[in-house]
C-alpha positions in Angstrom: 26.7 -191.6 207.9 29.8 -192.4 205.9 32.5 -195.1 207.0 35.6 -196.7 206.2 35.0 -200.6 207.0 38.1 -202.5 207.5 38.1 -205.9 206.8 41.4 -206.7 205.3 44.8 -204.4 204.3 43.4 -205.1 200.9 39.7 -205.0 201.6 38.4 -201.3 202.9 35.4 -200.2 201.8 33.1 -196.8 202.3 29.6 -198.1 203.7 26.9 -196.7 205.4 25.8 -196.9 208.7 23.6 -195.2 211.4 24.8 -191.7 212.8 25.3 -192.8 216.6 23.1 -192.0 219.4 24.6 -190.3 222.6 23.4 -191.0 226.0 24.4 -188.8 229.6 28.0 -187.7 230.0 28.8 -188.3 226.0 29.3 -186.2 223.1 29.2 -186.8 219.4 32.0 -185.6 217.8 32.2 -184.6 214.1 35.3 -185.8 212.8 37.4 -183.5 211.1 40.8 -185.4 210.8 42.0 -188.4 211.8 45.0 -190.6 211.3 46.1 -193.9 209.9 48.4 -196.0 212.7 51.0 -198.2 212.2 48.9 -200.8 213.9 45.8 -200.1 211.5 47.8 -202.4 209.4 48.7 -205.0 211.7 46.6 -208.0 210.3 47.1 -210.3 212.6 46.2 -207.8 215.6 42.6 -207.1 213.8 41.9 -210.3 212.2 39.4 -212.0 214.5 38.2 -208.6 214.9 37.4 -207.5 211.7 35.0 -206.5 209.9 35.1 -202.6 212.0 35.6 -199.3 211.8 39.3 -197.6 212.9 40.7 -194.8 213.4 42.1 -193.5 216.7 44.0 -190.7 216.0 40.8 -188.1 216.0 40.5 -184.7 216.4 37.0 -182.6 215.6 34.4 -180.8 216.5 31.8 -181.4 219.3 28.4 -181.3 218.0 26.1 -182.8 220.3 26.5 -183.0 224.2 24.5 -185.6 226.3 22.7 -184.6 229.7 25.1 -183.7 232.3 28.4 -182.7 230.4 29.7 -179.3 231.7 33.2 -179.7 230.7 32.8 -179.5 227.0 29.9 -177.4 224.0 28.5 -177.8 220.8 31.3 -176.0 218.3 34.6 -177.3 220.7 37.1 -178.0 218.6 38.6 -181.3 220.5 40.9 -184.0 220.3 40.1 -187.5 221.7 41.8 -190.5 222.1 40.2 -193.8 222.9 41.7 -195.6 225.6 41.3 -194.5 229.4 42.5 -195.9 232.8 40.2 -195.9 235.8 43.2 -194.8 238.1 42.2 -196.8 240.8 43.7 -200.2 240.0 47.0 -201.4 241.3 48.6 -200.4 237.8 47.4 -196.9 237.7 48.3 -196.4 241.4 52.0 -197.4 240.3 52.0 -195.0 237.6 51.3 -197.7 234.8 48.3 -196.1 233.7 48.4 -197.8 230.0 48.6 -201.3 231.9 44.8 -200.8 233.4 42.4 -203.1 232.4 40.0 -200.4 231.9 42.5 -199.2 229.7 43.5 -202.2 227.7 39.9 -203.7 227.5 37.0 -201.9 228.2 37.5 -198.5 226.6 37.0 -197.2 222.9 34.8 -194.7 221.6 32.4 -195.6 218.6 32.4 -196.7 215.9 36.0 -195.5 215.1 37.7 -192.2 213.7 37.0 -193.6 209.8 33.7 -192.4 210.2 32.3 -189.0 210.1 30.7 -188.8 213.1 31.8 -190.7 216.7 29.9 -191.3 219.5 32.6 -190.1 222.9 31.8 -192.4 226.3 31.3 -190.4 229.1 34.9 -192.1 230.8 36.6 -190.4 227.8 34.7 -187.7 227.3 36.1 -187.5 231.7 39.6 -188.2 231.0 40.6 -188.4 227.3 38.9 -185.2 225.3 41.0 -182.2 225.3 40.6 -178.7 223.9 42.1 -177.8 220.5 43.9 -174.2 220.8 42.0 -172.2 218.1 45.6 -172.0 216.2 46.1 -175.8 216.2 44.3 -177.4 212.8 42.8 -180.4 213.3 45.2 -182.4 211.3 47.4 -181.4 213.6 45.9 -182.0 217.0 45.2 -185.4 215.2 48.9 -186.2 216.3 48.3 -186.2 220.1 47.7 -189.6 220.3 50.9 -191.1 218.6 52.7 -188.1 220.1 51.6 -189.1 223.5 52.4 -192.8 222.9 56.1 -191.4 222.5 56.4 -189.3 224.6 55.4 -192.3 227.3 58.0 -194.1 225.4 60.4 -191.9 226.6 59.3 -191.1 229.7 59.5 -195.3 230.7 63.3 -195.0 229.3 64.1 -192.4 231.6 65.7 -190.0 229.0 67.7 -187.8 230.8 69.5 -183.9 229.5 72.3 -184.5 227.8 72.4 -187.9 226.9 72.7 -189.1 223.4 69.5 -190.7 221.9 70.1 -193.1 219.0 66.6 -193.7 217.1 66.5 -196.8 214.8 63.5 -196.6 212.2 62.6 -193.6 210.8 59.0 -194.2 210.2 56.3 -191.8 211.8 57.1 -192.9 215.9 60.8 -192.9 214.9 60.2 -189.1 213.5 58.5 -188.3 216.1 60.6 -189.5 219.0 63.8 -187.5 217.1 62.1 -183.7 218.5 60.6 -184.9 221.3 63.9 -186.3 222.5 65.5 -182.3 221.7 62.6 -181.0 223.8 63.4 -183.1 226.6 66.8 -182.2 226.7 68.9 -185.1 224.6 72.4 -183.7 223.8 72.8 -185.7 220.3 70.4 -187.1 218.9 71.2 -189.6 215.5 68.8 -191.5 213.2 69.2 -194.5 211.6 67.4 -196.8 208.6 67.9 -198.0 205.4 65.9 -195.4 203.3 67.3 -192.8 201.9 64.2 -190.3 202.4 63.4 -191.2 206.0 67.0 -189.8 206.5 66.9 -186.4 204.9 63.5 -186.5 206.7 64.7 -187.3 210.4 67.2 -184.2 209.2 64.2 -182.2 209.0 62.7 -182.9 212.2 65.9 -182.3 214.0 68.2 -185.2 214.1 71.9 -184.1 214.2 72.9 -186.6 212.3 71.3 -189.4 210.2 73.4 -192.5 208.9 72.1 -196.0 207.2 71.5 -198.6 209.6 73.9 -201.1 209.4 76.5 -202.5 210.9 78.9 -199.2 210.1 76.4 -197.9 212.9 78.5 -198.2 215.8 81.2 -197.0 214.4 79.7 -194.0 212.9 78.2 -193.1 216.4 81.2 -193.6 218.1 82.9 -191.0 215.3 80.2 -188.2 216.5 80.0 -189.6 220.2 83.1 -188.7 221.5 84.4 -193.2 221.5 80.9 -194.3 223.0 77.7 -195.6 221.8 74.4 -194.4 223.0 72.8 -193.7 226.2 69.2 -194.1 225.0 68.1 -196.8 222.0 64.8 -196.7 220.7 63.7 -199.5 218.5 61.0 -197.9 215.8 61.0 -201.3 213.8 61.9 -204.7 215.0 64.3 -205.3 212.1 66.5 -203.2 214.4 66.9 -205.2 217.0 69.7 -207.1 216.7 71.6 -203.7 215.9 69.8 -202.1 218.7 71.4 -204.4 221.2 75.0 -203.7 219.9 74.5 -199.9 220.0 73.7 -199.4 223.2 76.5 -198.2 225.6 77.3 -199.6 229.0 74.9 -198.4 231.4 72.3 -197.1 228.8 68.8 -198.2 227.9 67.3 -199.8 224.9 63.2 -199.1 224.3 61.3 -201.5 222.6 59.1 -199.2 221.1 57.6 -200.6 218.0 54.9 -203.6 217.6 56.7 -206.5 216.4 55.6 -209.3 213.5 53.6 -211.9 214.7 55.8 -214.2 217.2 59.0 -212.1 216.7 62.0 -213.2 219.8 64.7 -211.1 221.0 67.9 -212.3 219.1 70.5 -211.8 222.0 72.8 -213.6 223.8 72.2 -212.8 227.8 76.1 -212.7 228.9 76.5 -210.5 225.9 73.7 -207.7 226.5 73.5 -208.2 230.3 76.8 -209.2 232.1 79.0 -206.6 233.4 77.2 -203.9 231.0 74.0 -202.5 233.5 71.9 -202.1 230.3 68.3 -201.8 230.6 65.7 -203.3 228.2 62.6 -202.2 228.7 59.3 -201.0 226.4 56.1 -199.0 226.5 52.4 -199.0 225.8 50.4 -196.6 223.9 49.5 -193.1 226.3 48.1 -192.2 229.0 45.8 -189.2 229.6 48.8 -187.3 231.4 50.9 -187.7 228.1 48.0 -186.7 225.8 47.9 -182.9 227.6 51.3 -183.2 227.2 51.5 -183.9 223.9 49.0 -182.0 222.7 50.9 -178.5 224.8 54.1 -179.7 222.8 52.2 -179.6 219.3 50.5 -176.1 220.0 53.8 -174.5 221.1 55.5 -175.7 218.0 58.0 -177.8 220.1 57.3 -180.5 218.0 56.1 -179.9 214.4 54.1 -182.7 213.8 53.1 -181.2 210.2 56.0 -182.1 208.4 55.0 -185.4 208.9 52.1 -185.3 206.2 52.7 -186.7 203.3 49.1 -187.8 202.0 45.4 -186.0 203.3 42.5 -188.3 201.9 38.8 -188.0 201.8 36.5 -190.7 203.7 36.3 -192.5 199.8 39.8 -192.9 199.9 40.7 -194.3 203.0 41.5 -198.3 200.9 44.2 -195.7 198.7 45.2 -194.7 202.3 45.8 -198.4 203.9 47.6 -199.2 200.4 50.2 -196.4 201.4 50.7 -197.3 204.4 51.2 -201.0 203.7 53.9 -199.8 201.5 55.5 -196.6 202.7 58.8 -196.9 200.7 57.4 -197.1 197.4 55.1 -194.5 198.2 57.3 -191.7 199.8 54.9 -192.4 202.9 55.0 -191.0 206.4 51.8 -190.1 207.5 48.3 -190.3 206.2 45.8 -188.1 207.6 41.9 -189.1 206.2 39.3 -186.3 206.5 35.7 -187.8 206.6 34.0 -183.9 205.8 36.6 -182.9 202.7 35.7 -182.4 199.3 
């Protein structure tokens, strides 16, 4: 079969390799659409990794199913994601599923959703395949993954009706996070960055309001706020930080959402962000299976409409144009990339 080996940003190539095996409890999913991450492109997180095959925003179709599988037949339509919890550990008993070791270090399906075929562990095919409403496309149901990631996000915040969400970063999480915060109940919700696009685009996906992200922030927020700043900061790119930490009103929470470069510090002064304010800082880590049903309900009922996040579908062949984009969303009108390993 067909894959998209990743050895660099600059270095993808389309090889060959053998169609997996599956064994009891697995399936063998043909890949249908699957999405390029934000972290694909993190070098330093893949470099003593490399060279292998990513891809862990999958959806597909089942077309095998190993000895003992009851849950799931050949012709499912089904999306997958690749990290489970054992929910037994002391993490997964507190409700910090996506802090299990299982989780973190000894899950992933094979070789990676840049492939046209991928081999589903029985533990995922347990706890993190789901069934694809016939009236979801696969592109779509590709989303439950990074979906799910946010909607942990905001679930760890504690986003609550009524309060006003400030998002900073309108890249694919922070476009995401802008509907799921309306679902959930977030009186205001207001964008900010530095690109003009990713400003009419948070428009589209339901942002009240969408300013440039600089230091006429606060006051900007404050004008449409009723005098105070946000309840609920979420950081979609850590060159936000700083301003994050000046926009959050007394009492309110700031999410460190996004990955960070390589050795990045929290720029803040502790008598500043912490004495006689109550703020909370506090992040989040990717989804767990909980939040994938969830996300994946939200994107069948429309409550979040993931598709006008799309901006570029590519075959297998092109998946090194696809890392290019994402590498350099601005000059490429980027937001999403969906690859398809069975178009054309």
């Amino acid at each position: 079969m067909r894959v998209s080996m990743y050895y660099s940003n600059q270095d993808v190539r389309l090889q060959e390799m053998p169609r997996p095996q599956i064994g009891p409890g697995e399936i063998l999913v043909k890949v249908m659409a699957s999405g390029i991450c934000g972290s694909d492109v993190m070098e330093w997180y893949r470099r003593d990794k490399v060279p292998l095959v990513l891809g862990h925003e999958v959806a597909g179709q089942v077309v095998e199913v190993g000895a003992g599988v009851e849950r799931f037949q050949k012709g499912d339509r089904v999306a997958v994601t690749h990290h489970v919890p054992c929910n037994t550990c002391h993490y997964c008993l507190s409700g910090h599923h996506s802090m299990c070791e299982t989780l973190l270090k000894k899950t992933k399906f094979y070789p990676g959703g840049f492939a046209e075929f991928l081999r589903v562990p029985a533990i995922n095919v347990e706890r993190g395949t789901f069934p694809v409403p016939d009236h979801v496309s696969y592109e779509d149901a590709s989303f439950m993954e990074p979906l799910a990631c946010v909607l942990r996000g905001q679930k760890q915040a504690g986003i609550r009706p009524g309060q006003t969400v400030l998002v900073l970063g309108a890249g694919i999480s922070g476009l995401l996070h802008i509907p799921l915060a309306r679902v959930l109940g977030a009186g205001l919700v207001v964008a900010g960055d530095t690109i003009p696009y990713r400003l009419d685009k948070a428009l589209t996906m339901g942002a009240h309001h969408a300013f440039t992200a600089d230091d006429s922030l606060l006051d900007k927020v404050r004008q449409v706020n009723q005098g105070m700043l946000a309840d609920l900061v979420i950081i979609c790119f850590d060159g936000f930080i700083p301003l994050a930490l000046k926009a959050v009103e007394r009492g309110g929470t700031v999410l460190f959402f996004a990955g960070a470069a390589e050795g990045a510090c929290i720029p803040a002064c502790i008598n500043d962000i912490f004495w006689r304010t109550e703020v909370t800082l506090t992040s989040s880590y990717a989804g767990a299976p909980a939040d994938c049903d969830q996300a994946l309900r939200l994107i069948a009922s429309g409550g979040v409409p993931v598709n006008k996040l799309i901006t570029h579908r590519l075959g297998l062949q092109e998946a090194d144009q696809g890392f290019r984009v994402v590498c350099d969303p601005v000059a490429n009108d980027c937001v999403k990339v969906i690859i398809q390993p069975h178009a054309g």
